[in-house]
Structure formats: structure tokens, C-alpha cells
C-alpha positions as CSV (number, residue, x, y, z in Angstrom):
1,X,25.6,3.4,-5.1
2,X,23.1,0.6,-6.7
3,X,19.8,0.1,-5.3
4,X,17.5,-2.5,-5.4
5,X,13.7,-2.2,-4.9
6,X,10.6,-4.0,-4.6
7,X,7.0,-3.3,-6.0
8,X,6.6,-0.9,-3.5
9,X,8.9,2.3,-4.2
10,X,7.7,1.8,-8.2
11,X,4.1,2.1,-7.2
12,X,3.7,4.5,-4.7
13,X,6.3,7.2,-7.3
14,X,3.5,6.0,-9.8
15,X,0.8,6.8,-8.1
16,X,0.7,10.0,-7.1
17,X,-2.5,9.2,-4.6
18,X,-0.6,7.0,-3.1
19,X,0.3,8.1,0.3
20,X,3.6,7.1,0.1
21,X,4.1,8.7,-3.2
22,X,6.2,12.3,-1.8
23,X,8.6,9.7,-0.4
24,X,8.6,7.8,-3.2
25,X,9.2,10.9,-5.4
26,X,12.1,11.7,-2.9
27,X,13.7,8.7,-2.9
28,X,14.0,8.4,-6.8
29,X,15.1,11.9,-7.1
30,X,17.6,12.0,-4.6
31,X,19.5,8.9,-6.3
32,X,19.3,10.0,-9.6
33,X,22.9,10.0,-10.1
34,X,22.7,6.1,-8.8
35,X,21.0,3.1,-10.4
36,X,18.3,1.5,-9.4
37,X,17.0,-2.1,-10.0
38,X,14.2,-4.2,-9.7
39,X,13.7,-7.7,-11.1
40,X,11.7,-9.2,-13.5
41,X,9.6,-10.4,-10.6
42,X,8.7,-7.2,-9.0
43,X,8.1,-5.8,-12.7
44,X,5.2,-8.3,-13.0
45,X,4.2,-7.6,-9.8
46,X,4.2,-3.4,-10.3
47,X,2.5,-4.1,-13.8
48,X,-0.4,-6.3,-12.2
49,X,-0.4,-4.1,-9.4
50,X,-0.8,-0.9,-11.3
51,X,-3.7,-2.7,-13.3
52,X,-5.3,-3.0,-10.4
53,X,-5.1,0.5,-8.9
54,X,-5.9,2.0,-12.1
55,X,-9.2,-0.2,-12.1
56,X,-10.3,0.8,-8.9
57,X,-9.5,4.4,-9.2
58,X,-11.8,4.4,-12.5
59,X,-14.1,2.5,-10.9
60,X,-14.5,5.3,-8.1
61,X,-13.5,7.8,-11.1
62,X,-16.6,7.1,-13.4
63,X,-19.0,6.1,-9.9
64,X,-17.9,9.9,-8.9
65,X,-18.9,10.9,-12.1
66,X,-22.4,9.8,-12.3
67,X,-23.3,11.2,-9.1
68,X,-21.9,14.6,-9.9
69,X,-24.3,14.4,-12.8
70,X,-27.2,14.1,-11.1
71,X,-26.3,16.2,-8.3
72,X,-28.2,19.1,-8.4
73,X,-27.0,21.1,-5.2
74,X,-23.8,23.7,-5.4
75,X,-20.5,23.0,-2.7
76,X,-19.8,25.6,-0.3
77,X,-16.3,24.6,-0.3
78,X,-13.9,21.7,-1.0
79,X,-14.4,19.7,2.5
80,X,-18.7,19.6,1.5
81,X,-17.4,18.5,-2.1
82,X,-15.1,16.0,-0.1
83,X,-18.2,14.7,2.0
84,X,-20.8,14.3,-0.6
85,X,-18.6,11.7,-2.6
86,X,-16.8,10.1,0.2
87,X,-20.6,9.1,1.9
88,X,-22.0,8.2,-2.0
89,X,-18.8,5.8,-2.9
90,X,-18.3,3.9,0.0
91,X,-18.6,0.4,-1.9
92,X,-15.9,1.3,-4.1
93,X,-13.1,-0.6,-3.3
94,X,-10.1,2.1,-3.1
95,X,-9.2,3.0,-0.1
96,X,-10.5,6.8,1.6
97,X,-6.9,8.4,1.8
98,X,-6.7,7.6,-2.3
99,X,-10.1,8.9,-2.5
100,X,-9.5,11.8,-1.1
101,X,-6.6,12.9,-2.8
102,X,-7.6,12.2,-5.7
103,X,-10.7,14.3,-5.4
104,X,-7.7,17.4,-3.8
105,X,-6.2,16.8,-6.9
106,X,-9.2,17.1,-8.9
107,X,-10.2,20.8,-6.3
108,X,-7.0,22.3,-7.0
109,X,-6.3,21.5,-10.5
110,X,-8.9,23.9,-11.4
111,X,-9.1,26.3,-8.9
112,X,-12.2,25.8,-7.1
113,X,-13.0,27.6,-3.9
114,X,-16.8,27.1,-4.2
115,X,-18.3,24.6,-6.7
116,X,-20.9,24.9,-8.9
117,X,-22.8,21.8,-9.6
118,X,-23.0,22.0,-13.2
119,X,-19.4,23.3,-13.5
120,X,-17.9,20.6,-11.4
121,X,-19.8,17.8,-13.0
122,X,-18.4,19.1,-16.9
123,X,-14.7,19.8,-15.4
124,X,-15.1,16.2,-13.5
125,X,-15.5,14.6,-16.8
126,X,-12.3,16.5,-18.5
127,X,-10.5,15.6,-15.8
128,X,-11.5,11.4,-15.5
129,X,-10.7,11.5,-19.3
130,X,-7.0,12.5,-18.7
131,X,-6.2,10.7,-15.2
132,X,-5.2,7.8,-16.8
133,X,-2.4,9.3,-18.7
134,X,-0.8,10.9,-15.1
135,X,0.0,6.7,-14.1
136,X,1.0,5.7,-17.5
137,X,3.5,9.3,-18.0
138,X,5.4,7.7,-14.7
């Protein structure tokens, strides 16, 4: 059976902070075998969109980054990691649940279960560097 979508199911598969992205993910996986359609409308949309996202999230990315930089105190645990950035990037304009997944993301991609300040800022960086590539492989 054919579907058509608007911005929204692109985006949220896209972006895999977004917090509609597992449903996303389902949604495009479990019609595989069907085709699915968008117009030339909702592409400009999902491409302006996207442009968007992308420059908030480095925005918050590369503001995350200078404060792990000059942070000189260690993290007990993921949630103290969590808090520190959340309270210091309040003016950046992506939303908290985007924010904080992306920093999960960032926890479990390399195994933290305390963090070092000096580790975390250098793995930070590696990890900003590539984050881009994760929309743009979608």
C-alpha cells in the first residue's frame, strides 16, 4: 500500500534526537515493502527544516564543547554530566528533550560510567566532529 507523508515522519527518522524518531524508525521499517511519497513541497520543507536542526544542535554542540574545556571538575555519573550542561546551555535554542539525548547518545557511545573531565572534554570533540555525518547518512 502507497503512503504519503509530510515533513514530519522524514525529520523525526532523520533525527535520531528527535523524540519521535523510534516511531519514525518504525514506521519506515515496517512499510518497507510499500512506497512512500512526499512532495516536492514537503522536500523543501524537510531540507530547510533539517538546516535548521542541524544549526541549533551545533550551536549547543560546539557551546557544550567550550564548557567541557574549561571544566575542571570530574562527573560522578551521567545524570551530574547531564546537569552541568543542561544549567550552562540554557540560551541555546534546541529544545531540553534534544539536549538530552543527544548528550545519552554522546554517554553511551563511549561507555562512560564516571567521567573524567579531561577525557570527556577530548572524546566530546571526536564525537561533535562526526555528529553531523549521523543526519546526513539518513
Amino acid at each position: 500500500m502507497p503512503f504519503f507523508t509530510d515533513t514530519n515522519i522524514p525529520i523525526a527518522y532523520t533525527v535520531i534526537h528527535d523524540k519521535w524518531h523510534e516511531n519514525a524508525t518504525a514506521f519506515i521499517k515496517n512499510h518497507e515493502e510499500d512506497t512512500i511519497f512526499w512532495s516536492s513541497l514537503v522536500k523543501e520543507e524537510y531540507n530547510e527544516k533539517l538546516e535548521d536542526i542541524i544549526d541549533n544542535v551545533t550551536s549547543f554542540l560546539e557551546t557544550s564543547e567550550d564548557i567541557l574545556n574549561i571544566n575542571q571538575n570530574d562527573f560522578i555519573n551521567y545524570y551530574e554530566f547531564e546537569k552541568y550542561l543542561l544549567e550552562r546551555t540554557k540560551e541555546c535554542s534546541l529544545d531540553k528533550i534534544k539536549k538530552q539525548k543527544i548528550l545519552e547518545h554522546f554517554w553511551m557511545k563511549y561507555g562512560f560510567s564516571e567521567g573524567i573531565s579531561e577525557i570527556i572534554s577530548s572524546k566530546f570533540s571526536v564525537f561533535i566532529n562526526h555528529f553531523e555525518q549521523i543526519y546526513y547518512a539518513r
